[in-house]
Phi, psi and omega in degrees: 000126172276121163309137196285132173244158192239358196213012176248142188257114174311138178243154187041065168279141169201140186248125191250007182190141165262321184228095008289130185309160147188115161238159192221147190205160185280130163267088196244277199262337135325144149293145151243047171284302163283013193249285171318304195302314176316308162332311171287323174296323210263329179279001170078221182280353197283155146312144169210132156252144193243146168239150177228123175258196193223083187267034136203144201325110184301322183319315181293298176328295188338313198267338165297321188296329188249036190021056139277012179191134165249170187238185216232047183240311172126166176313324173280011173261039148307150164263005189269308194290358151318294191314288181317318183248025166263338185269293176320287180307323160318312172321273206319312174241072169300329183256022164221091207263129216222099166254133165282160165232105192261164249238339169207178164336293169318284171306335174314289172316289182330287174276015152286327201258015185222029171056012197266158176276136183215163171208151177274117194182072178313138182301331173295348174308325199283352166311132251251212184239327178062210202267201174280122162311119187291165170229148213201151181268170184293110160269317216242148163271332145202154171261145188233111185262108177204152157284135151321101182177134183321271189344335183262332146068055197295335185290348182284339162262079140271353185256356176278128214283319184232123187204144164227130184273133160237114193253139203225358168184155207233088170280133179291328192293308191278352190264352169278355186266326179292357233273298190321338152312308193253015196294322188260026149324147152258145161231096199315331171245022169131159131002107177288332173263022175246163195270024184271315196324158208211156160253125182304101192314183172284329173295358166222356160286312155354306189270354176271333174304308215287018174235024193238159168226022140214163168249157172253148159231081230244354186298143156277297205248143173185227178219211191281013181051100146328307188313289207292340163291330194286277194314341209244318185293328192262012168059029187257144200275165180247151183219119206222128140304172162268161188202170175253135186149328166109350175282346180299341194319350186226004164290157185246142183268349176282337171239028173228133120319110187229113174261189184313175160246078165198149187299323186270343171296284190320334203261312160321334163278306155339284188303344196270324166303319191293301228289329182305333200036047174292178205277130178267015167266334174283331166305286170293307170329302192281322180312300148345283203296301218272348191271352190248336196282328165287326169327289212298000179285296193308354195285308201292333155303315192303309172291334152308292198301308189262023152337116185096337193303104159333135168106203200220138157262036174287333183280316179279347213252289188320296210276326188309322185233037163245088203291008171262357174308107175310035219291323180218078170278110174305303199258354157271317177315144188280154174298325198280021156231006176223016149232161195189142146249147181336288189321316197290310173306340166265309173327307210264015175274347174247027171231244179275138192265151207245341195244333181286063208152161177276111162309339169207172170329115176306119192256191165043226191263115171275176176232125170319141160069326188316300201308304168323303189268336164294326180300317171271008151281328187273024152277302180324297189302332172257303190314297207270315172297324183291298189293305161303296172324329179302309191275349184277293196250112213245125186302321168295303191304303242265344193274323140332324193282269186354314195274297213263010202226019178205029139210094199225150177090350180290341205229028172094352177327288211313314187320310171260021180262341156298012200233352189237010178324297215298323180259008139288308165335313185290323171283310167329285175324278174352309199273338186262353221290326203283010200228147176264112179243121183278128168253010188314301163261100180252134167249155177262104185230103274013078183303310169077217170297340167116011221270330192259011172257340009086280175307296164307353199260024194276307214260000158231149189316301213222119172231165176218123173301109148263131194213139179286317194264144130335320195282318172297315196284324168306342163271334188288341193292342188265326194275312198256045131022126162063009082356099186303040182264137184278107170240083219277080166267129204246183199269346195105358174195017178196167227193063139332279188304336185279133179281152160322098227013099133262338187237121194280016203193120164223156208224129152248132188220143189023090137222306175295348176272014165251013178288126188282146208278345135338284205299311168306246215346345199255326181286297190327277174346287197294330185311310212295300185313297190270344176304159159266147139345112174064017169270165208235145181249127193250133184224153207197097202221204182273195172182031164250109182268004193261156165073037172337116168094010174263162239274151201266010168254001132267019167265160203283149167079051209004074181258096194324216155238119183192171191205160188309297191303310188290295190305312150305334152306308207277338179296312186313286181336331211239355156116002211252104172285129173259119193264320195208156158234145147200123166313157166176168162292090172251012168240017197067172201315144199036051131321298187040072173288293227268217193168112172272141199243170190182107188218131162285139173268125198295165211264331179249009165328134160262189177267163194287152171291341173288169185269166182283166140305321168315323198269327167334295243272311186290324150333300217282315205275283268253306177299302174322320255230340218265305199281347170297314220277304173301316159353296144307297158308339178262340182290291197331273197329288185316315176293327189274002176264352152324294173304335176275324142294008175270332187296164163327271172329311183306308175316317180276328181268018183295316171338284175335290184303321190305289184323322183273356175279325160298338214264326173251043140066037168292000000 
């Protein structure tokens, strides 16, 4: 658990919405743990979402904890004490919910599958439009925007005959060792080892691009590199290693090149790049187009998530989708807005907002109209998505899931409940054997590792895993390797993904006796929905009714409150034939904790008359599909009116336009 401090400073704080709070902040050389923990005290109960982006590789963090690599950020730039102290603030502040924004796929998976709430929303996204790429003649065959530092690894263009660097800080030790490699470089802001070099504003790192024909990117491991968004926004095509970190995530294979990591492999890609002679307004134009498709995904996460929320996000949804917004100006921002302490940052909420609005002069390429028809997607997305979600996501269950449902497995359990597989299994069976149960489609449900799906799966054709924590379906996904199996991370209280009879067995086993008597009623409802006509639901639940609403984790072996008697009522009730009970010990002796349930779906059951959540669900994917598709239709539009003002013509016929825009008194 990270402690809270009052004095620790955050980096790139932006406050992007007030009401519902959404603040977004840097993981950089730090935990920003103790900067969210302070945050979290001062803001009490009111919700938040905090976004943290990663402007260096999580991936990378990993391989340092399992010392397979180490990285120049220091030991305290981990991704485990991430973890530990991403689970510790969940607990505590479930309702100031700490989303990553992770920078490519990869990581994405990666961290869903370590339980982090995550969304694919590379950091360069939060980047403007900056100008129109100047025009200028060519001197360099490429510029490389990096700091002197191993890591940027400047010497693999030594073989490109003409390249200038802009460099922005020097370790003196590597660049004295690279020098004799790099002699006939330019270095833009002077001799790197003299103490005159200057950092460049962006308006002359600009005009050193416009006198460049590629941009370079040579790090292996980094975050999303800011430098290949620069490049691709200034309209130069890219030439890249390959690398881990995420910038490629907005690369194009018609202008970005990505090779070997050895100087004649780049210097043979530099030349295959000049040679496409692509348009650097078509360039910029598609960077553009892929930067509003991420925006408008994180919008729609955003709108998920404060479904219900008190306030309004229109103020922030206007600048969001207006791509001339500074939202993260790199080379501008005054220092008094991108570093903060907690105090300092509740202090400033109750003054001036600091991100929803442009931080310095909207500069550059607006794209007509766009902004206007993005706007009206993000109507389309609160009406329609926001109101099905609305019937989707029930604020108690999910708050129950939050409290009760992710701790477990953490101290060595599963290790040892492997051990004891063989004679639960052996107790099941015994309670199922006398009844004809088709295991042809069997589901697992809250599976944990997997130790009783490895057994169910001798007798069925076909199974599917369902599981609540990410981190468990990712290992069954690793133990049962090649295995044709449906692997479910599901909310804690529905069985969404799973279709309408589909399933002929479905089996819970020591999971349910810690379900809170909410959460069983919420499966049940589903059994009825997902068994087929005579399919049979098998539940291994409690069978402690004392002391009713006190917290379920002092009765022993935590064993929630549900009872032999309740669980068949609500089963009966629900539409559920009870076919067998049996009590037993499961707390050690004359205990009688738990209790196996066995209940059929009857053969002429109908379907429930309420719509399902499945059907919600689909509706809500129907609205999406509605809103990808305008989506589209505004990138097309936005490129082709980028191209149309890029032409010749347009240019010649501006004359033209002006006179009939006077003659209709525009």
């Amino acid at each position: 658990m990270a402690e809270p401090d009052n004095t620790h400073v955050a980096w790139g704080i932006g406050i992007l919405n007030r009401k519902p709070l959404l603040v977004h902040i840097f993981f950089s050389y730090g935990s920003p743990f103790p900067f969210i923990e302070s945050l979290s005290q001062g803001l009490g109960p009111s919700p938040a979402l905090v976004f943290v982006s990663n402007p260096w590789s999580i991936l990378s963090r990993w391989k340092n904890d399992q010392h397979l690599v180490p990285i120049f950020h220091g030991a305290e730039s981990t991704f485990q004490s991430y973890l530990q102290d991403y689970r510790s603030h969940r607990r505590r502040y479930p309702h100031h919910r700490v989303v990553t924004l992770a920078n490519d796929t990869m990581e994405r998976e990666f961290l869903h599958a370590h339980g982090i709430e995550v969304v694919l929303f590379q950091h360069n996204g939060f980047l403007h439009a900056y100008e129109q790429p100047r025009i200028a003649e060519k001197e360099f065959d490429a510029v490389y925007i990096a700091r002197l530092h191993p890591v940027k690894r400047v010497e693999l263009a030594r073989d490109i005959p003409s390249c200038c660097i802009v460099f922005r800080t020097v370790e003196r030790e590597y660049f004295q060792q690279i020098r004799p490699l790099v002699s006939h470089f330019v270095f833009a802001n002077g001799d790197p080892l003299s103490d005159q070099s200057t950092w460049l504003p962006r308006a002359q790192v600009a005009d050193w691009c416009a006198r460049s024909r590629t941009g370079l990117c040579l790090s292996a491991e980094e975050g999303a590199m800011y430098a290949s968004a620069e490049y691709m926004l200034w309209g130069l095509p890219v030439v890249s290693t390959h690398s881990i970190g995420g910038r490629d995530e907005y690369f194009d294979d018609r202008y970005c090149v990505i090779c070997e990591d050895n100087p004649a492999s780049i210097a043979s890609a530099v030349k295959e790049a000049i040679s496409r002679n692509f348009e650097p307004n078509v360039i910029r134009s598609t960077f553009l187009a892929k930067v509003m498709e991420r925006r408008a995904g994180l919008l729609r996460f955003i709108i998920d998530r404060t479904a219900g929320w008190e306030g309004t996000l229109e103020p922030f949804v206007r600048d969001w989708l207006n791509i001339a917004t500074p939202f993260l100006d790199n080379n501008e921002s005054p220092a008094g807005e991108w570093w903060f302490t907690a105090p300092q940052l509740l202090e400033a909420l109750d003054s001036v907002q600091l991100c929803a609005g442009p931080r310095s002069k909207a500069r550059g390429f607006v794209m007509p109209k766009a902004s206007g028809l993005f706007q009206d997607v993000a109507a389309i997305d609160r009406a329609s998505v926001t109101a099905a979600l609305g019937q989707i996501v029930d604020p108690d269950l999910e708050q129950i899931v939050q409290t009760e449902g992710f701790g477990y497995g953490e101290t060595g359990y599963f290790d040892r409940a492997e051990s004891w597989a063989d004679e639960e299994w052996a107790r099941a069976q015994r309670f199922l054997a006398p009844h004809a149960i088709d295991y042809a489609n069997t589901l697992d449900l809250a599976c944990g590792r997997g130790r009783h799906s490895q057994m169910l799966a001798t007798l069925a054709k076909h199974m599917v895993l369902v599981e609540v924590n990410p981190e468990y379906i990712a290992f069954c996904r690793e133990r049962f390797a090649g295995k044709p199996w449906d692997f479910v991370v599901n909310n804690g209280y529905d069985l969404a993904a799973v279709g309408d009879r589909s399933i002929t067995f479905l089996y819970c086993y020591d999971a349910a006796v810690h379900f809170d008597l909410e959460i069983i009623l919420a499966y049940i409802k589903e059994f009825r929905r997902v068994l087929v006509p005579g399919g049979f639901a098998f539940v291994h639940h409690s069978n402690v009714d004392a002391h009713p609403g006190i917290d379920f984790r002092l009765h022993p072996h935590w064993r929630n409150f549900m009872s032999k008697e309740i669980f068949a009522h609500l089963a009966i009730h629900n539409g559920l034939e009870l076919i067998d009970q049996l009590v037993f010990d499961g707390c050690g002796p004359e205990a009688a904790s738990d209790c196996f349930s066995l209940v059929r779906l009857n053969a002429n059951a109908e379907m429930p008359a309420s719509r399902s959540r499945a059907e919600v669900l689909r509706e809500v994917s129907a609205a999406r599909n509605k809103i990808e598709r305008l989506q589209k239709e505004v990138t097309t539009l936005s490129q082709s009116l980028a191209a149309i003002r890029a032409s010749r013509s347009w240019h010649l016929t501006a004359p033209l336009r002006l006179i009939v825009d006077t003659v209709r008194g525009r």
